[in-house]
Backbone bond lengths (Angstrom), bond angles and torsions (degrees), N, CA, C in turn:
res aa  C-N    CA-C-N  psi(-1)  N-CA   C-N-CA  omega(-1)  CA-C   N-CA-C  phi
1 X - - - 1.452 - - 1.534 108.10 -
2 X 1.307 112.22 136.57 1.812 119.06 -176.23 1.404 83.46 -88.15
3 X 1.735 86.38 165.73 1.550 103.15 160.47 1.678 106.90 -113.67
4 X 1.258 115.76 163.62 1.887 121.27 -159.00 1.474 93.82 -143.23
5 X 1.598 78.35 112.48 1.983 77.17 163.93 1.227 124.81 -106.91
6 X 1.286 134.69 102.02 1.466 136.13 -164.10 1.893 110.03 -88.16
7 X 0.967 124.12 144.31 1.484 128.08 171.91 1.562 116.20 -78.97
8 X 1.387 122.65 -163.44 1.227 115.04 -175.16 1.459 117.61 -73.46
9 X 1.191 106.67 -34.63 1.317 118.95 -151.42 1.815 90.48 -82.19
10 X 0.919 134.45 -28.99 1.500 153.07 -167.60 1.245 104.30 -68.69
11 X 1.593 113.04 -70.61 1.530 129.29 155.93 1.116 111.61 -35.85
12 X 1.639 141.41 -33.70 1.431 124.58 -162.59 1.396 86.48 -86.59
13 X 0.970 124.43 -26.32 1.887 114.94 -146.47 2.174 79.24 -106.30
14 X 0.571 97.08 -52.56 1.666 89.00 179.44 1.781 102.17 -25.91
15 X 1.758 103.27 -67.72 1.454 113.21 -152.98 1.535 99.50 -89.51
16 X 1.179 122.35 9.39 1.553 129.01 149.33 1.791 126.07 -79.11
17 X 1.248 92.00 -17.07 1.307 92.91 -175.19 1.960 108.99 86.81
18 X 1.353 110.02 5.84 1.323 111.42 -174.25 1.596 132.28 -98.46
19 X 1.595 91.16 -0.08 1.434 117.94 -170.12 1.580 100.15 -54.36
20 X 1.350 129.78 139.68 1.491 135.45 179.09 1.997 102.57 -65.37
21 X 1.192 97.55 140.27 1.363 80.54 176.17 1.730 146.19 -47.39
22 X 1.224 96.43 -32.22 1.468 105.30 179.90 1.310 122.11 -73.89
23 X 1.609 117.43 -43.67 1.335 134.54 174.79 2.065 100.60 -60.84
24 X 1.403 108.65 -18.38 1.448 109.23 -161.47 1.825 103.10 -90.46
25 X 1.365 105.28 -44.12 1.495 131.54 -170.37 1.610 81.09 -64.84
26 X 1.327 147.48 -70.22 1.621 151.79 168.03 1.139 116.09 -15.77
27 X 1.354 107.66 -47.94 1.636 135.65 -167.43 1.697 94.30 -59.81
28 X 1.476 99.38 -82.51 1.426 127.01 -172.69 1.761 107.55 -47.03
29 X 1.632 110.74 -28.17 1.815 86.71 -165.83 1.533 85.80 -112.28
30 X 0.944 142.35 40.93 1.448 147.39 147.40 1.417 130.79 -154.27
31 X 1.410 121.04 176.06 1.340 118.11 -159.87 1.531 117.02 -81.93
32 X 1.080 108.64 140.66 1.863 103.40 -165.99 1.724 91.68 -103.76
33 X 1.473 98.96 155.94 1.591 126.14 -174.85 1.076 124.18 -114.07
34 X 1.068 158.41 -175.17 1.788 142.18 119.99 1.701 86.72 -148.90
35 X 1.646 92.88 167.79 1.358 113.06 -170.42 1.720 92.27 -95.52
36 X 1.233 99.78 173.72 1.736 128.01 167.25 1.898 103.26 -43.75
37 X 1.427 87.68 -63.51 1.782 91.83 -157.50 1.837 103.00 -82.62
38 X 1.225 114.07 -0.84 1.301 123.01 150.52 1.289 145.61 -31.20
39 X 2.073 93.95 -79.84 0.971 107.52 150.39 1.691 135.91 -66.73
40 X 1.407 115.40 1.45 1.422 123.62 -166.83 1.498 87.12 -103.06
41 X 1.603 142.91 -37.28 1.191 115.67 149.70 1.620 147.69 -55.13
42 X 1.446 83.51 -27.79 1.829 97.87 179.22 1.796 96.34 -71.81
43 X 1.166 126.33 -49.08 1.549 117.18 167.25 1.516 113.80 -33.79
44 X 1.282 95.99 -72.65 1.642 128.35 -177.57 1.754 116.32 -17.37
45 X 2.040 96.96 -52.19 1.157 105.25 -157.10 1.693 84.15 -91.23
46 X 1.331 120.70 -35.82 2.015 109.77 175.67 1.295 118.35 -43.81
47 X 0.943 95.24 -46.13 2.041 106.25 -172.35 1.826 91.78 -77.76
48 X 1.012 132.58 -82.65 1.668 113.26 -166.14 1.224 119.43 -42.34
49 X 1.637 129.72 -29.24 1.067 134.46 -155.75 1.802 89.30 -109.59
50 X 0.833 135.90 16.23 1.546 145.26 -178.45 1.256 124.19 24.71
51 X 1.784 114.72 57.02 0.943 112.74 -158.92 1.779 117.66 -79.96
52 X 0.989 120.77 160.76 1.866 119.32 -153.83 2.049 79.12 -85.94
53 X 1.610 104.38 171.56 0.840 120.58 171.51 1.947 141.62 -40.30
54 X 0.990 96.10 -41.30 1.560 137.00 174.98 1.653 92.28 -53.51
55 X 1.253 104.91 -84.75 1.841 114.56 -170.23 1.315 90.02 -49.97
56 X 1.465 121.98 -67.23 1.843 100.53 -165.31 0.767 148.65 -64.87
57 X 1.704 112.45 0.23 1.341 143.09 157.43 1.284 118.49 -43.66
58 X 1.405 93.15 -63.85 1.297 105.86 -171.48 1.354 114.94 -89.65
59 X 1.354 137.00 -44.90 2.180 110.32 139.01 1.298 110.15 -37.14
60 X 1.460 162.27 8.21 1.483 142.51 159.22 1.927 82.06 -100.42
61 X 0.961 122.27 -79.33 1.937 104.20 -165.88 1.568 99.13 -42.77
62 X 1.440 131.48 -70.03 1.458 103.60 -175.26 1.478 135.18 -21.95
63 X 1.691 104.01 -40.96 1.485 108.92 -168.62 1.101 115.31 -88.37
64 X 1.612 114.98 -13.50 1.354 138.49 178.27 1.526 97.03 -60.75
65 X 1.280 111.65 -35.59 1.525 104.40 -153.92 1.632 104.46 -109.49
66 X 0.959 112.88 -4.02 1.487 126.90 174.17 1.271 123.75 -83.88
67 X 1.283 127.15 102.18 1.433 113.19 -179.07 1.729 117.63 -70.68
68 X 1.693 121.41 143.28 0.929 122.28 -144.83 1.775 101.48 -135.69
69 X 1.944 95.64 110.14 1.205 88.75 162.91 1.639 140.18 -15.05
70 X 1.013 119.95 149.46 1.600 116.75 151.91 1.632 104.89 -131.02
């Protein structure tokens, strides 16, 4: 199994369900990554966009479960 490092924009459309298929099928049969400044956008964009409790929950378990560049 590879590991996949996707950027922010990758991650949004991943955890939307919007990911293109192929890039998604990649996603799913191997291990997903993100960098440091990644996740400091995926924060970034919760807090400006003021998301209620519920959503940020669930971006903190995603990231929980994501192993994360340094």
């Amino acid at each position: 199994m590879a590991r996949i490092v996707l950027n922010t924009e990758e991650v949004s459309l991943y955890r939307a369900g919007r990911l293109p298929p192929d890039p998604a099928h990649q996603v799913a049969a191997n291990d997903l990554t993100i960098a440091v400044p990644t996740a400091g956008e995926l924060w970034k964009w919760a807090l400006a966009r003021r998301w209620g409790g519920v959503r940020r929950a669930g971006l903190e378990l995603f990231l929980d479960q994501a192993p994360i560049l340094c």
